[in-house]
C-alpha positions, -999 to +999 in steps of 0.1 A: +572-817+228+565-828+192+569-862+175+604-851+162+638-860+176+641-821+188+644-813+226+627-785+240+637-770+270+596-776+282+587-749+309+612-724+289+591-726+256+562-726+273+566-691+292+583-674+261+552-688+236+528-674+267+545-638+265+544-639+228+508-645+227+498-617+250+521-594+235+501-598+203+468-597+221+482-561+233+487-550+197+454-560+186+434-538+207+437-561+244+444-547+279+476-540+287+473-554+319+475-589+306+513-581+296+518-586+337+503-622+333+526-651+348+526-684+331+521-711+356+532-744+338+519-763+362+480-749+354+475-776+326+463-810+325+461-837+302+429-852+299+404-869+277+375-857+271+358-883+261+359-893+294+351-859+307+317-861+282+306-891+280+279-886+260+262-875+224+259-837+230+296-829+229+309-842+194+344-833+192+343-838+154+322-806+153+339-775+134+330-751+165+350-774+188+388-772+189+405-795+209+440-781+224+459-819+220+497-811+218+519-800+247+522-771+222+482-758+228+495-755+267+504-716+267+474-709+245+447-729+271+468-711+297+460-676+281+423-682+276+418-695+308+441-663+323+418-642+302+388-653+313+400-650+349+410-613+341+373-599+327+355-622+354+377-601+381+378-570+359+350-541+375+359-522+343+342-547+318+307-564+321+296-596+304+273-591+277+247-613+263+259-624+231+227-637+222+212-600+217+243-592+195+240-624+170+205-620+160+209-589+144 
């Protein structure tokens, strides 16, 4: 998974890394429902994105942008994107506007 000579067992990692993180989420104040969250470790793609933004808007040099560029960052894209998922779906939360909330 890394540059070292160590060999992970991939998909095994992957799923026990995903757990951990939404056991932690859990304990700082998240849904338990996400602790029934299955890791999928086909969900991720590698791709460039570069390619995928072609153009001057999108620096990826930019301190708000973090780009997710080991096989390690898989379980956490997985998680945000299973999150997301989850409050889209959810009828007990409702998206705010952030915008009001910042300019205070």
């Amino acid at each position: 998974m890394d540059y070292t000579l160590a060999v992970y067992a991939s998909p095994q990692f992957e799923s026990l890394a995903f757990r951990l993180i939404l056991r932690h989420l859990v304990l700082f104040g998240y849904p338990s429902e996400i602790n029934d969250f299955v890791y999928n470790p086909t969900f991720p793609m590698r791709l460039e994105m570069r390619k995928l933004y072609p153009n001057k808007f999108v620096q990826l040099e930019e301190a708000q942008v973090y780009v997710f560029n080991t096989l390690f960052n898989l379980p956490e894209a997985y998680v945000l994107a299973s999150l997301v998922n989850f409050f889209r779906k959810s009828s007990e939360y409702t998206e705010c506007n952030l915008d009001s909330h910042l300019a205070r």
